[in-house]
C-alpha positions in Angstrom: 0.0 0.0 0.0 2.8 2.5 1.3 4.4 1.8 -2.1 1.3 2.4 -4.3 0.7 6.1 -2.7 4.6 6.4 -3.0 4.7 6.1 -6.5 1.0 7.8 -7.2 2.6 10.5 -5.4 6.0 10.2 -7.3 3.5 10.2 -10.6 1.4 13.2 -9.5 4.9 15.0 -8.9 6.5 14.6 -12.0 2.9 15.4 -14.3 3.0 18.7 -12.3 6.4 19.5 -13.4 5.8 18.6 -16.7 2.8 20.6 -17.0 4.5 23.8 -15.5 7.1 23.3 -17.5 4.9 23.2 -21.0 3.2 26.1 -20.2 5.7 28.0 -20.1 5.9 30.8 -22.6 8.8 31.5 -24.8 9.3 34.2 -27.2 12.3 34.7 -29.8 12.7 38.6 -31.2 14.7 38.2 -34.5 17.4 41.0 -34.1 19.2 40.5 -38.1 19.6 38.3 -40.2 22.6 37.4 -42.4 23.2 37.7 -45.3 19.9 38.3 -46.6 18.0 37.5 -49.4 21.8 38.0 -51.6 23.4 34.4 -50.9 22.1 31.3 -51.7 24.4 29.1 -49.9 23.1 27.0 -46.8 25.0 27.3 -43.1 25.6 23.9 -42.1 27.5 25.1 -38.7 28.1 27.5 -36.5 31.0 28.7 -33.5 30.4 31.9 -31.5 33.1 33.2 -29.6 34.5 36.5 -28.8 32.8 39.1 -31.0 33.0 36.5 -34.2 30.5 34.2 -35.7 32.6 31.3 -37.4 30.1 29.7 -40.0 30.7 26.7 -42.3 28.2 27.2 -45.1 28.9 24.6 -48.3 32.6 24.9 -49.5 33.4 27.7 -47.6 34.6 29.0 -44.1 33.6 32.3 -43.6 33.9 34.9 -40.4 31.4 37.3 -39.2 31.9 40.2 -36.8 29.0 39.9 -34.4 29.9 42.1 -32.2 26.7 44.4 -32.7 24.4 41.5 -33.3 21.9 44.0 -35.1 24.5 44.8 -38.0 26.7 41.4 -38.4 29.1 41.7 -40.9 31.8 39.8 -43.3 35.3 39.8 -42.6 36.7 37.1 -44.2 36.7 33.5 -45.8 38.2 31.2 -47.7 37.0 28.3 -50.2 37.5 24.6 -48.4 38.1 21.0 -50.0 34.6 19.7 -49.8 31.3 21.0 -47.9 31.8 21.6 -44.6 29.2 19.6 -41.8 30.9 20.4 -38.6 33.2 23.0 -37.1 35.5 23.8 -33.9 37.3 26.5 -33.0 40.3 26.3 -31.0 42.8 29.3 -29.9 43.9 30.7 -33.7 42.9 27.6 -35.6 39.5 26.0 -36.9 38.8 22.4 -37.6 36.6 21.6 -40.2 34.9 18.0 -40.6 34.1 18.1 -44.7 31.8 15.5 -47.0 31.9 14.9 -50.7 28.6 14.3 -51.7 29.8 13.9 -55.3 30.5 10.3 -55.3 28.4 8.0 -56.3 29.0 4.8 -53.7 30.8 6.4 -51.1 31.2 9.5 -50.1 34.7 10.7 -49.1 35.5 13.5 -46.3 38.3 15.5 -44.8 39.6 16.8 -42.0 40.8 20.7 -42.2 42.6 23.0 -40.4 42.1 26.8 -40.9 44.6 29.6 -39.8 42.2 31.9 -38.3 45.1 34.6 -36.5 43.7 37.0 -39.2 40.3 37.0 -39.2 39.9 38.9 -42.4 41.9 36.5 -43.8 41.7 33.1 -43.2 43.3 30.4 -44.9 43.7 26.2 -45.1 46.8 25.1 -43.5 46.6 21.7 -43.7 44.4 18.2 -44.2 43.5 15.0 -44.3 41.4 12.3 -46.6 39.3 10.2 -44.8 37.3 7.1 -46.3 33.9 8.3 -45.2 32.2 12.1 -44.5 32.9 13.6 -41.8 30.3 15.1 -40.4 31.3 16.6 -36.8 34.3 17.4 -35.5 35.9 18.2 -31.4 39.3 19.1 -30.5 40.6 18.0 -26.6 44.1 18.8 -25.9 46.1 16.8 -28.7 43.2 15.4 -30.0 40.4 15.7 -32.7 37.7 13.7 -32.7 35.5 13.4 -35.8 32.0 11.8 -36.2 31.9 9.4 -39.4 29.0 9.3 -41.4 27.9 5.4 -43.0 30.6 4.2 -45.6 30.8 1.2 -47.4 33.9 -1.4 -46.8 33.5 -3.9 -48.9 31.2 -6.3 -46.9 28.9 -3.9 -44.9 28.1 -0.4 -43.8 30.3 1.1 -41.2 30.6 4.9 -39.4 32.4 5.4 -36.5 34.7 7.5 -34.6 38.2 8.8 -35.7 41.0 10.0 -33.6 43.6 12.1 -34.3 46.5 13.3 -32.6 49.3 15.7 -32.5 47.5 18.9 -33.7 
């Protein structure tokens, strides 16, 4: 019996907090948008930090200046290998987890690494090929980890995890 009015009571508990918790109101007031109705290409991931919007958007890096988030504004970019899925930013560098979605079995990815010291200029420093598309990337220490999207090896479908070291 004790039990039965402990969990009716456990039951009535967690109903009120999920009621309370859909009623309550949210509101979102749009401040800008960018960049308008002028660009046709799709942002596919995003990195706020310190006044700057780092956006991967198709083949291209590109940073904003947010630091008036009514008038964001172009800096700089620069063209990358493939599309870009996923992004970190880390001190004056940018990892980039890339897709092909060209191929017509498999498609390939990359790993890339942006010098972003000069915002108004930043540029690919290095790379590499992986078998599958990447699709996020995060950077610990001396490590990146990247999220693999399903690639075929032969015998079955496989994604995974890849780690890299000594960035």
């Amino acid at each position: 019996m004790i039990k039965s009015l402990s969990f009716l009571f456990l039951f009535a508990v967690a109903r009120t907090t999920l009621q309370a918790q859909e009623e309550r109101p949210v509101r979102f007031n749009l401040l800008s948008s960018w960049p308008g109705e002028s660009e046709s290409r799709s942002i596919s991931s995003i990195q706020v930090t310190n006044g700057y919007a780092y956006i991967g958007q198709e083949d291209r890096f590109e940073i904003l200046d947010v630091t008036n988030p009514v008038l964001p504004s172009s800096l700089g970019y620069c063209n990358t290998a493939m599309a870009v899925r996923g992004l970190q930013v880390v001190g004056d560098s940018a990892f980039l987890a890339e897709v092909n979605y060209g191929m017509v079995t498999n498609n390939i990815g990359r790993l890339e690494v942006v010098d972003i010291s000069d915002p108004e200029g930043p540029n690919v420093v290095g790379g590499i090929d992986l078998p599958g598309p990447a699709y996020k990337v995060r950077v610990v220490g001396h490590y990146a980890y990247v999220a693999m999207g399903a690639r075929w090896t032969g015998s079955n479908m496989a994604g995974g995890l890849e780690i890299f070291d000594d960035l």
